[in-house]
N, C-alpha and C positions, 0 to 999 in steps of 0.2 A: 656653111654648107646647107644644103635642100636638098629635101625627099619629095619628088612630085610623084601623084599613082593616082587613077580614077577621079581626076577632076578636083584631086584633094594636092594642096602643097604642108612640108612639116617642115619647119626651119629647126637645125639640128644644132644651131648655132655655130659662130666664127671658130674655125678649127674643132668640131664637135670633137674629132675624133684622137686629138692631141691631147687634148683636156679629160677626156674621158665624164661625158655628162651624166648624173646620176639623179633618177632614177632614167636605165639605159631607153632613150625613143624605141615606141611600140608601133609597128606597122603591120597590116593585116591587108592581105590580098587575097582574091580568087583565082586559080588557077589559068595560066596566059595572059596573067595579066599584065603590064609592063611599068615598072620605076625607075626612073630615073634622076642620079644623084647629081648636081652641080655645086660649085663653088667657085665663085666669084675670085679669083688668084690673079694677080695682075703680072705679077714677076716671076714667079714659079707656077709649078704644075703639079697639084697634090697628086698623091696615089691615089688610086681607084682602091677601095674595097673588095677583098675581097668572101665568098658565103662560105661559110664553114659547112654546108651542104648543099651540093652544086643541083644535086635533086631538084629541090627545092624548091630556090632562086639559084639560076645562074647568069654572068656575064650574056648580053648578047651583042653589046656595042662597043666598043673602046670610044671615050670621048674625045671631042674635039673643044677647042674654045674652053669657056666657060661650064662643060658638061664632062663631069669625071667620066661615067659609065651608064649604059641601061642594061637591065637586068628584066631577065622572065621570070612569073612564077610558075615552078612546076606542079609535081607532087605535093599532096597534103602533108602540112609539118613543116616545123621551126627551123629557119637558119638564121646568123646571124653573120650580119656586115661587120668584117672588121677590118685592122689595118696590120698588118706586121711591119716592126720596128726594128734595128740591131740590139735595143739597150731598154733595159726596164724606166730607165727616167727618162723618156721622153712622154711617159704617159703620166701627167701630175697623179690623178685622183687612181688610176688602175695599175697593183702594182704585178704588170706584165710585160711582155716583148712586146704585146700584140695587144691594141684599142680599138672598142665596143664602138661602130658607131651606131647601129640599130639592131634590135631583137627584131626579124621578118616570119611572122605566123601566114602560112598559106591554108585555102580551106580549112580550118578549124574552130 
């Protein structure tokens, strides 16, 4: 998985958000600014992330192809991308429903 924003790419690594990567990727945007997550899936279609404060950063794209979602930054202040799950063990390292794939700081 990849995080592109402002001429900047963050490789979040293969299935970041299954594995649960520690310590969680730190991303930092200016308001309107636009990221966009892909992952390379040849056979399947991962879930798009989604912010735990839609303030924030929200969805603005449902992906296509190879490109989960794009997302705007809004408002000043932290959300964070993640994934909901049915089951606590699909996330090795995070023990939750739901996996961390980036901490998103806007204006701050």
């Amino acid at each position: 998985m990849k995080a592109s924003f402002g001429g900047h790419e963050l490789d979040l690594g293969d299935c970041a958000a299954l594995v649960g990567l520690r310590p969680v990727p730190e991303i930092t945007l200016e308001p309107g600014e636009r990221l966009t997550l892909e992952a390379p899936i040849r056979n399947a279609r991962a879930p798009a992330p989604s912010s735990t404060d839609p303030a924030v950063l929200r969805m603005v794209q449902e992906g296509s192809g190879g490109t989960l979602a794009v997302y705007a930054a809004g408002r000043p202040g932290t959300a964070t991308l993640v994934i909901d799950h049915p089951g606590p063990a699909v996330c090795t390292r995070q023990p939750a429903s739901r996996c961390v794939v980036a901490s998103v700081s806007v204006g701050t």
